[in-house]
C-alpha positions as CSV (number, residue, x, y, z in Angstrom):
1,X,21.9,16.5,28.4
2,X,21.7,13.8,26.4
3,X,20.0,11.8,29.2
4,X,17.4,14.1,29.9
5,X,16.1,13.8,26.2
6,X,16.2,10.5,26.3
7,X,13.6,10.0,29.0
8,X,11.3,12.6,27.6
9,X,10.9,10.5,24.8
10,X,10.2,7.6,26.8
11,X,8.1,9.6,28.9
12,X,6.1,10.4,25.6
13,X,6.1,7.0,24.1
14,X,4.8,5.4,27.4
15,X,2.1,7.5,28.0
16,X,0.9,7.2,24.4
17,X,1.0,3.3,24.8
18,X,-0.9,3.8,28.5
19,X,-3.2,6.5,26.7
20,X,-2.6,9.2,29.7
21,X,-2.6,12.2,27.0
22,X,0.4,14.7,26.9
23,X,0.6,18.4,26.0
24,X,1.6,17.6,21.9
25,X,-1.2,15.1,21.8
26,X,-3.7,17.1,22.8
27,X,-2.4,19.9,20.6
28,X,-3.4,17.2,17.5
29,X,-6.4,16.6,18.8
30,X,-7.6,19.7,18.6
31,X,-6.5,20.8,15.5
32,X,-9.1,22.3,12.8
33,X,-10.7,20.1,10.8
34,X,-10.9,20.5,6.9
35,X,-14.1,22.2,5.2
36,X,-16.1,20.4,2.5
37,X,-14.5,23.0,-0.3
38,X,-10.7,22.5,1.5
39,X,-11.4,18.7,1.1
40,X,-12.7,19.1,-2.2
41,X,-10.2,21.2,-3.9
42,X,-7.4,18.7,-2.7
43,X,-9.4,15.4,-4.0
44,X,-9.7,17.3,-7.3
45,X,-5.8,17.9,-7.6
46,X,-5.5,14.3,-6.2
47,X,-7.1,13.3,-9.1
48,X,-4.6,15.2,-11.6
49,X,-1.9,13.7,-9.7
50,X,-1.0,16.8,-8.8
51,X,0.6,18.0,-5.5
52,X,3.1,19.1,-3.5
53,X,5.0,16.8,-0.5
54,X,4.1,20.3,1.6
55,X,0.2,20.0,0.8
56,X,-0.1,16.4,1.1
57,X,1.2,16.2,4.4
58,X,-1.4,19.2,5.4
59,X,-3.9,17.4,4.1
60,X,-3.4,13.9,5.6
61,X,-3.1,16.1,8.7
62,X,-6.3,17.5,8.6
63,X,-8.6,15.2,6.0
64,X,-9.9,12.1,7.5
65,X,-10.3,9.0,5.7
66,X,-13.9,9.0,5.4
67,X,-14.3,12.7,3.8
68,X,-11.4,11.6,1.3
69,X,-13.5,8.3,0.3
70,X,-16.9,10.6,0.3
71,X,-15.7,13.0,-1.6
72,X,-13.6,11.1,-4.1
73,X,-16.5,8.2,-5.0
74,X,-18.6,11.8,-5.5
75,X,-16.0,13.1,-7.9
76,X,-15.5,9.9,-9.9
77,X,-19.6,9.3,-10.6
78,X,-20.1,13.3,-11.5
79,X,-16.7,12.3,-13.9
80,X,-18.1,9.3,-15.0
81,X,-21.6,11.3,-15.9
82,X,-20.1,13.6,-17.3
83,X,-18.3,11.8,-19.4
84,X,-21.6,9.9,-20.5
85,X,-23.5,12.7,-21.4
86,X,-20.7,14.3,-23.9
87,X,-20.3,10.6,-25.6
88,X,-24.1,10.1,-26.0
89,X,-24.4,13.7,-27.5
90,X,-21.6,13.2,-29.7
91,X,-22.8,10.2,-31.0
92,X,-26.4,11.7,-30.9
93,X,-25.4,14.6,-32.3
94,X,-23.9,12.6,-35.2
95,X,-26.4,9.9,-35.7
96,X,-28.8,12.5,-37.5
């Protein structure tokens, strides 16, 4: 039994090194990518330095690289505006 295992995983590790595709590759391949909002919301709890081992896993599994970097550089200027406007309105606000 324990033979027959073996070789499946050699099987599998061979053919991902040659790049002939097998049945759990191509199940990746087509898995559903994330939405703008899914990779949004997990950027923004990201940011918090909130999440769970379960959620982060999901979410390297279905958020690529470039929508992380998109969205996060997004996230950081609308922060770093918003951060702007309620100092210059403070101090504005209190120059008068």
């Amino acid at each position: 039994m324990m033979w027959s295992g073996q070789c499946k995983n050699l099987y599998n590790e061979s053919s991902y090194i040659t790049g002939n595709t097998t049945v759990p590759e191509q199940q990746n391949s087509l898995q559903k990518k994330a939405s703008f909002f899914y990779t949004v919301k997990s950027v923004m709890w990201a940011m918090l330095g909130v999440r769970r081992a379960k959620g982060y896993d999901e979410d390297v599994s279905k958020i690529s690289a470039k929508q992380a970097i998109v969205v996060g550089l997004f996230a950081v200027f609308i922060f770093i505006m918003t951060l702007y406007f309620v100092v210059s309105f403070v101090i504005g606000s209190t120059a008068n």
